[in-house]
N, C-alpha and C positions, 0 to 999 in steps of 0.2 A: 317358218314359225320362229319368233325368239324369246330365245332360255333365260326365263329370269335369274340371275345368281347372285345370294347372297353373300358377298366376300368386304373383308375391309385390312386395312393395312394399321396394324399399330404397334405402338412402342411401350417396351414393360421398362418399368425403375431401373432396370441392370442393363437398360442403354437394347437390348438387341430388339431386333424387329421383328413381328408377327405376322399370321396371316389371319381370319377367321372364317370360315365359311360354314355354308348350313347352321344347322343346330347347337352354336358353342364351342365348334371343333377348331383346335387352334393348331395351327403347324409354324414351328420354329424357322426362319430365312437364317439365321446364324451368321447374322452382322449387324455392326452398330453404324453402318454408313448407308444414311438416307437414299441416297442416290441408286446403290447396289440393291437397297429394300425393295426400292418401286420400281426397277428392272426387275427381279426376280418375282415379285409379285403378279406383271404383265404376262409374264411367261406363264404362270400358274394359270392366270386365267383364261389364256389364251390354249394351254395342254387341256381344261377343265371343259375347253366350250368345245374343245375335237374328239375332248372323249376318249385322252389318252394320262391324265392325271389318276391312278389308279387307286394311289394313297387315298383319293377322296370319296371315294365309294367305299360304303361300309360293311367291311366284310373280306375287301377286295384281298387279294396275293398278288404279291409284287415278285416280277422276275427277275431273275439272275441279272441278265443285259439290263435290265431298268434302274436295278440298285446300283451295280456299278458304273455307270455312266453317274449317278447323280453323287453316289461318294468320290469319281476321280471329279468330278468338280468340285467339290468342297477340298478336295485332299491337296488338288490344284493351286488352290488359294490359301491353306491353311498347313500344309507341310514343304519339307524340303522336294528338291526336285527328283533327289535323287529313292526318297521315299515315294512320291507318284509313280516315278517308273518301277520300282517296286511292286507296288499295288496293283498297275494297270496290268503289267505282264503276269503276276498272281491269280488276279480275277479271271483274264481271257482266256491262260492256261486251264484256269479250275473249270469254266464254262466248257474249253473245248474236249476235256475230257469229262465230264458230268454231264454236260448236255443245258440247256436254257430251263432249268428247273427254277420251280418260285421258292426263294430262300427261306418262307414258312417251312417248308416242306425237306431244307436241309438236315445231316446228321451227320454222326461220326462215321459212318461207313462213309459217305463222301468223302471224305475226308483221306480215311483209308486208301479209297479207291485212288484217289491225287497222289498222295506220297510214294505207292507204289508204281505210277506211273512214270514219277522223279525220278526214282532210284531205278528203274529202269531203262531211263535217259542218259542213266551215269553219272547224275549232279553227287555232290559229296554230301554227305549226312549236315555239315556245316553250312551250307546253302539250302538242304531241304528245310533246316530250323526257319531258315530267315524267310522262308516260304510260310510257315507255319503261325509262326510269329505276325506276318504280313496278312493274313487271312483271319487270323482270330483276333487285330486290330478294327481290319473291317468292318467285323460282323458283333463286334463292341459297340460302334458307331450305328449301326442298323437299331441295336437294340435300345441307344440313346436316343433316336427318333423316331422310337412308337413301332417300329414296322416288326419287331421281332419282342418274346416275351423274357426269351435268354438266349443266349451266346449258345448257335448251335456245336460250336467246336471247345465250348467252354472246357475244361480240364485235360484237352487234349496233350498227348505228352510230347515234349521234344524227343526226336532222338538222340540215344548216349552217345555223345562222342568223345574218345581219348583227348584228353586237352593237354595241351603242346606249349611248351614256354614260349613266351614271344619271340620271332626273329629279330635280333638287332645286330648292329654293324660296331663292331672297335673301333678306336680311332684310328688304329692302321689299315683298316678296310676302307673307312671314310675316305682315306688319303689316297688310297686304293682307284677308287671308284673315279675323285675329282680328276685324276692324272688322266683318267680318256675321256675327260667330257672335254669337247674340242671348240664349244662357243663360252661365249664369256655370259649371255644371254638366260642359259640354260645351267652353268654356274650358278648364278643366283637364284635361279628355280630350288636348284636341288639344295642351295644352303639355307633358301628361305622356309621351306618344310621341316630341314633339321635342328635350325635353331626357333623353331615357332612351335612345332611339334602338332602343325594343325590338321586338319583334315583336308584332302584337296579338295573337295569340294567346295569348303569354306576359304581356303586360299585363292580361288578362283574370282570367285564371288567377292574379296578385298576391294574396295577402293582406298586412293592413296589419301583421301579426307576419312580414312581410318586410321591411319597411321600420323601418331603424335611422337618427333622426334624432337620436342623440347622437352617431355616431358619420358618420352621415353619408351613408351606403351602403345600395342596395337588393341584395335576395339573389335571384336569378332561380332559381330551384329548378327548374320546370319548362320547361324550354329545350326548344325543338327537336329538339334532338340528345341530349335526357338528360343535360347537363349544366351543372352550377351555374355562375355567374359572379356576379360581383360590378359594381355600378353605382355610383360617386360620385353624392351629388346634388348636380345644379348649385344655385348660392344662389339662383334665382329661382323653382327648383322647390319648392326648400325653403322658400321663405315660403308657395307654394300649398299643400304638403301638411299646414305646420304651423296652417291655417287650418282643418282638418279634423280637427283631433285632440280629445279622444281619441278614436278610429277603430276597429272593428272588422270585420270579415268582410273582404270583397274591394275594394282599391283602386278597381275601377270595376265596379259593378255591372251591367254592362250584356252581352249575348251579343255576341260576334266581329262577327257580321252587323249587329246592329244598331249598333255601333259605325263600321262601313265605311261602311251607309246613312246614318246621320246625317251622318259626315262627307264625302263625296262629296258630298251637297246642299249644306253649305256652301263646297264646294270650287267645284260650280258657279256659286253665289251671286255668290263673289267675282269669279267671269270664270277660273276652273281647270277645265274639263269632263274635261280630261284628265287629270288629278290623280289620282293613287290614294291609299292610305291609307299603304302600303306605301314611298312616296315620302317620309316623314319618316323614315324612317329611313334611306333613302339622302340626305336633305338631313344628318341629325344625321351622319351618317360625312363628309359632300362639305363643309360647313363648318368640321371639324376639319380634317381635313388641308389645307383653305384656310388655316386659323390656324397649321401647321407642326406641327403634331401626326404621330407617324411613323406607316406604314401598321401596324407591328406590334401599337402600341399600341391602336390602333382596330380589329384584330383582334379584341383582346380581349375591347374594348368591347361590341361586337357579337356576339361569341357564334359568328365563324366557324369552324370544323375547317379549313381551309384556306385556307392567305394567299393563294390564287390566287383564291377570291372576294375579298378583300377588293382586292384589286389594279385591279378594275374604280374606284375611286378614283386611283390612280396620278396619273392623268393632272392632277391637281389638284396637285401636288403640285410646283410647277416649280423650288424652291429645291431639290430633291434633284438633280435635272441640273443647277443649277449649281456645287453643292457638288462634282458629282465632277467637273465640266471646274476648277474652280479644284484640286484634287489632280492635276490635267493635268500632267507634270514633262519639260521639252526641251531 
């Protein structure tokens, strides 16, 4: 017997692509590339004719396994990498302890149930947040596509955690550090993190047609957040990268992981066990604004969406209290 189905593929004014089927019922593809539209369209109709497209039956609950499979494919294509793996290990966790429930049917005691699971695993309260944070993302998204009415985890609270000044490194630690890195290779690693103050993720991810040394600026294209910024290079960096030229493919060769492993081992070397990788870049922020540098500007620098992260510097910063007790007027 064959299923008549009414479905059609079309394009709204803001560029993205649609789907229609039955009665008027529209569902978002959430791209403006043709090609990717009538691929994901195929598939639709292809899940619709097996009888496994659940979204399209009226009425229907979508489960657990179903949502997230189809958000780490969006999340896949539309966030960093380091946020999928995030996400993925969020969801399957939440799944394996919650069970394949249909996320209509979600609530804060799940939720509950999850975090007391973490903290039972021994994760620190500052990783159970980015669990938190990573799940009430999700399920933002769920409720941008129809499938949910609100945010089941909506208002859910972080836990309090004591907040700790940044780790950063002096310049005699710095000097510290370079005396036992014993490649000239890995040199560069660790000076190009501290004079860029970038994320390694994003430093990875560099190519050397990002780097403008006529001009003088690196282009961070793929940020954390999906967006570009611009880096000066300091002169010291720029005698290291101009030793390297002419240069092609990617700045540093090397995986995220295996970048943190090497340099942790030298960090232990030099007497830092504590040290993370992540910590030049709060020393490249906590050294500026020790120089008088404004927190705005180091906003920038760094790539934050909000001056309330970069403010965890602040306290560095001791000519700003004095400047506004000398505007003191009596």
């Amino acid at each position: 017997m064959r299923l008549n189905i009414s479905m059609r593929l079309f394009q709204r004014e803001n560029g993205i692509w649609y789907v229609e089927f039955g009665r008027g019922k529209k569902r978002s593809l959430r791209t403006r590339n043709k090609a990717e539209a009538v691929r994901l369209y195929n598939r639709l109709k292809r899940e619709y004719l097996a009888g496994r497209l659940l979204i399209l039956k009226e009425g229907a609950k979508v489960l657990l396994s179903d949502f997230a499979k189809e958000y780490l494919d969006w999340c896949e294509n539309n966030r960093s990498r380091e946020t999928f793996r995030k996400s993925e290990y969020a969801l399957r966790k939440l799944r394996e302890v919650i069970g394949d429930v249909y996320i209509q049917n979600l609530t804060k005691k799940h939720l509950d149930d999850y975090v007391t699971y973490l903290r039972e695993s021994g994760l620190s309260k500052t990783t159970i947040n980015i669990h938190i944070r990573t799940l009430k993302a999700a399920f933002s998204k769920a409720v941008e596509w129809e499938y949910l009415k609100e945010n089941p985890f909506k208002g859910y609270k972080l836990l309090k955690v004591q907040q700790k000044p940044p780790r950063f490194l002096l310049p005699h630690e710095i000097a510290k550090i370079e005396s036992v890195i014993d490649k000239e290779e890995w040199l560069f690693v660790f000076r190009f993190l501290l004079f860029t103050g970038m994320r390694v993720g994003e430093a990875v991810r560099l190519y050397w047609s990002d780097v403008d040394l006529n001009r003088g600026i690196i282009t961070v294209r793929k940020s954390k957040n999906y967006q570009s910024r611009v880096i000066p290079i300091h002169p010291d960096l720029e005698r290291e990268l101009r030793k390297r030229q002419p240069a092609v493919g990617r700045v540093i060769g090397y995986s995220r992981d295996w970048v943190e492993h090497k340099l942790k081992d030298y960090f232990r070397k030099a007497g830092f066990p504590e040290l993370r990788v992540h910590d030049l870049r709060h020393t490249f922020a906590s050294l500026m604004v020790m120089a008088g540098v404004d927190l705005k500007t180091v906003q920038e620098l760094l790539g934050h969406t909000s001056y309330k992260t970069t403010e965890i510097y602040a306290h560095l910063a001791p000519h700003h209290l004095k400047d506004a007790i000398r505007k003191l007027s009596i």
